[in-house]
C-alpha positions as CSV (number, residue, x, y, z in Angstrom):
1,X,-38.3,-40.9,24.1
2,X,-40.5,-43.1,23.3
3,X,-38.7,-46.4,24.1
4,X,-39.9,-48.4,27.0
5,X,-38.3,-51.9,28.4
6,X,-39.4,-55.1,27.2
7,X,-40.7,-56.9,29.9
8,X,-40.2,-61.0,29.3
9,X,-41.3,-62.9,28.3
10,X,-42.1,-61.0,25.2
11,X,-40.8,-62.5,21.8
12,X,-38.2,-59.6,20.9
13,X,-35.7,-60.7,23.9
14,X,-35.4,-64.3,22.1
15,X,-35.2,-63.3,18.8
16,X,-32.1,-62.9,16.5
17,X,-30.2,-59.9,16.1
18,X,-29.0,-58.4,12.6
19,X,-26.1,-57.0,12.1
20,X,-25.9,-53.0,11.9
21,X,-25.2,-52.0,8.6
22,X,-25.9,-48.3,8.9
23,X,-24.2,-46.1,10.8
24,X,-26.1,-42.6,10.7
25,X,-28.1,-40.0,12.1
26,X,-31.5,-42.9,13.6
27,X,-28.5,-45.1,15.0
28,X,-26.6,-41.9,17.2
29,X,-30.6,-41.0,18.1
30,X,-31.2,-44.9,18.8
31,X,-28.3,-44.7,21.0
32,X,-28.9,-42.0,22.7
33,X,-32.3,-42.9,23.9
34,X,-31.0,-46.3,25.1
35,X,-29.1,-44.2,27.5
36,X,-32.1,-42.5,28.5
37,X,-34.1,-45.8,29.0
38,X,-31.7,-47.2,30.7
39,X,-30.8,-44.2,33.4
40,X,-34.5,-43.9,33.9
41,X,-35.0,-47.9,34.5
42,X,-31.7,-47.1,36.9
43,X,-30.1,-49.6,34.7
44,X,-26.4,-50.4,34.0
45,X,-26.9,-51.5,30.7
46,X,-29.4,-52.3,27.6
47,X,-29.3,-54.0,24.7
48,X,-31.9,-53.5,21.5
49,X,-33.2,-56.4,21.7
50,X,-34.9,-54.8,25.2
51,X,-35.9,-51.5,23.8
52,X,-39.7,-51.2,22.6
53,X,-39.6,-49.1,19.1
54,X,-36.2,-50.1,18.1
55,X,-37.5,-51.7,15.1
56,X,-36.3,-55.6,14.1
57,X,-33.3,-56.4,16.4
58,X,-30.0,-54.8,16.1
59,X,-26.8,-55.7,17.8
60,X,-26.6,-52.4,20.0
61,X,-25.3,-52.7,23.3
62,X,-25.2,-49.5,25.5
63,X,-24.1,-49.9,29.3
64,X,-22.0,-47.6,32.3
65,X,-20.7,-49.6,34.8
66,X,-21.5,-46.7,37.4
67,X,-25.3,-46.4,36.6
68,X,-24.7,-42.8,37.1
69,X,-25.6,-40.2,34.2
70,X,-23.6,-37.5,35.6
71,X,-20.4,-40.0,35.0
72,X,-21.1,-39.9,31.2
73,X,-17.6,-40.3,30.5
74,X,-18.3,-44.3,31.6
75,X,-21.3,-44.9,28.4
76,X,-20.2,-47.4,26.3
77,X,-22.0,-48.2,23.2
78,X,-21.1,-51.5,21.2
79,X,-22.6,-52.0,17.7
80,X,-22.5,-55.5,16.6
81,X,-19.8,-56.4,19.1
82,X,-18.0,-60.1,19.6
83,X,-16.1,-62.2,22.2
84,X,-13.4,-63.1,20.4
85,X,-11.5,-64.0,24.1
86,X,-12.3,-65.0,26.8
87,X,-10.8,-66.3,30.6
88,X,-10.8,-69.5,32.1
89,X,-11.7,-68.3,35.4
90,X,-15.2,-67.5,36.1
91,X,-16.8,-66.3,39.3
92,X,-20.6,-66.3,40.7
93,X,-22.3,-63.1,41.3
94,X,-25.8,-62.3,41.8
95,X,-27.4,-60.0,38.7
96,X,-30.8,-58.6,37.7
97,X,-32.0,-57.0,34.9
98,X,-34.5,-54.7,33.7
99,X,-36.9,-56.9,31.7
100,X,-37.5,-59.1,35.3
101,X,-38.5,-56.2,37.2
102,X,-38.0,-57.2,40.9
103,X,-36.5,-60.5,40.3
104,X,-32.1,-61.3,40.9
105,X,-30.2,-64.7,40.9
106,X,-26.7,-65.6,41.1
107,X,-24.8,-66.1,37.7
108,X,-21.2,-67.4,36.7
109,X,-19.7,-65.5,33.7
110,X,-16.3,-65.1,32.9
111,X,-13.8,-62.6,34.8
112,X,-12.5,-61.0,31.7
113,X,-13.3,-61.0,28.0
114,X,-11.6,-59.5,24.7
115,X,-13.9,-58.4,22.3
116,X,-14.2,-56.7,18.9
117,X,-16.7,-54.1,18.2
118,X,-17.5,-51.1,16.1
119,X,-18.2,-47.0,17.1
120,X,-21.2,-45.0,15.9
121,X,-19.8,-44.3,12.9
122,X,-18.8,-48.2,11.6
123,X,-15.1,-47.7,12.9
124,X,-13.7,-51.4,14.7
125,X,-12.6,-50.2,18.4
126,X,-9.0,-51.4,19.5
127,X,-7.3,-50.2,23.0
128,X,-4.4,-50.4,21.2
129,X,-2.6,-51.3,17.8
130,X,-3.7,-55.1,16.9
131,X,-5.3,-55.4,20.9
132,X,-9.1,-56.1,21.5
133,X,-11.0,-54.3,23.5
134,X,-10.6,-56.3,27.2
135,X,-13.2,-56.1,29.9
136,X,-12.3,-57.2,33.6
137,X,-14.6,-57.8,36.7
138,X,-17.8,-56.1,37.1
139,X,-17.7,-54.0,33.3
140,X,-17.0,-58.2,31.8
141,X,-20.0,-58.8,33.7
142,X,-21.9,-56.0,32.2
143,X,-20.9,-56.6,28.9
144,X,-21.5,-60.5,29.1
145,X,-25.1,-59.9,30.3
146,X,-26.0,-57.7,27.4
147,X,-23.7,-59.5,25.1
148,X,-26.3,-62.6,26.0
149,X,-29.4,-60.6,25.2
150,X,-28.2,-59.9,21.9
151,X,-27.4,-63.9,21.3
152,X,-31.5,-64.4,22.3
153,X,-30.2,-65.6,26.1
154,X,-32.1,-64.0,29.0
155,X,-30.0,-64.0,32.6
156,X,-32.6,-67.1,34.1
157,X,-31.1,-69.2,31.7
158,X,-27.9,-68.6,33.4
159,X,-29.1,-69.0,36.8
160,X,-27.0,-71.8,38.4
161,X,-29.0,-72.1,41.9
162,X,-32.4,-74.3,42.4
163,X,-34.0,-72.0,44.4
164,X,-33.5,-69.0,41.7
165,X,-34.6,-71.0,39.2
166,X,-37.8,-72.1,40.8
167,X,-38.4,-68.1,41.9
168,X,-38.5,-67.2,38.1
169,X,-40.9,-70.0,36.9
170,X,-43.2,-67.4,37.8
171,X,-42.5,-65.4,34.8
């Protein structure tokens, strides 16, 4: 593939993201090499917005909790997805991600999220008749990271400690 990951602070991870509107044969391949990106960068997730040579900025999310290819059955891939929920309750944990190479800071995010989204091929997603899609713990906090690069939000400007924030001024 020829998709890299954008390192920030390039323009691309602030910018808006359209909508997907087509749902064909470049947006399965688009998909596809996210994955591959992402495995290689031992990522658990990426958005478009971080993928050189995706073209303008699409709301694609791809992400497996495990980080592990061989448990393929864990890829998720999200086109133009939304919270439409989400909990009170949030808890701190420390996250990184791939366009800060080498950098990590603690981050509150919700602990579970419903959210609507479509497949590959334009259909909405449901768990169930009239049900959102709900995310808990550490696949939440997975989604709600990418979610944010696809809203133009990077993870430092989520970082609630001093001392992380003053580590990434470097950047």
């Amino acid at each position: 593939t020829d998709l890299r990951v954008l390192k920030y602070p390039h323009p691309k991870l602030r910018a808006p993201d359209e909508e997907v509107t087509e749902f064909d044969d470049n947006l399965r391949k688009t998909i596809k090499e996210m994955f591959l990106v992402m495995y290689a960068s031992r990522g658990v997730g990426l958005a478009a917005p971080q993928a050189k040579q995706v073209g303008i900025n699409k709301r694609i999310m791809v992400f497996n909790p495990e980080g592990d290819k061989k448990k393929w059955l864990q890829e998720i891939a999200l086109i133009n997805p939304k919270i439409v929920e989400m909990s009170e309750g949030t808890d701190v944990e420390t996250e990184a991600c791939l366009s800060f190479p080498g950098m990590q800071g603690k981050v509150r995010r919700h602990k579970w999220i419903k959210i609507e989204a479509q497949d590959l091929k334009g259909k909405t997603i449901k768990k169930k008749a009239r049900n959102f899609l709900q995310f808990t713990g550490w696949t939440a906090r997975v989604f709600q990271h990418e979610y944010d690069h696809l809203e133009g939000v990077v993870y430092i400007d989520r970082l609630e400690d001093e001392e992380d924030r003053v580590s990434c001024m470097h950047f």
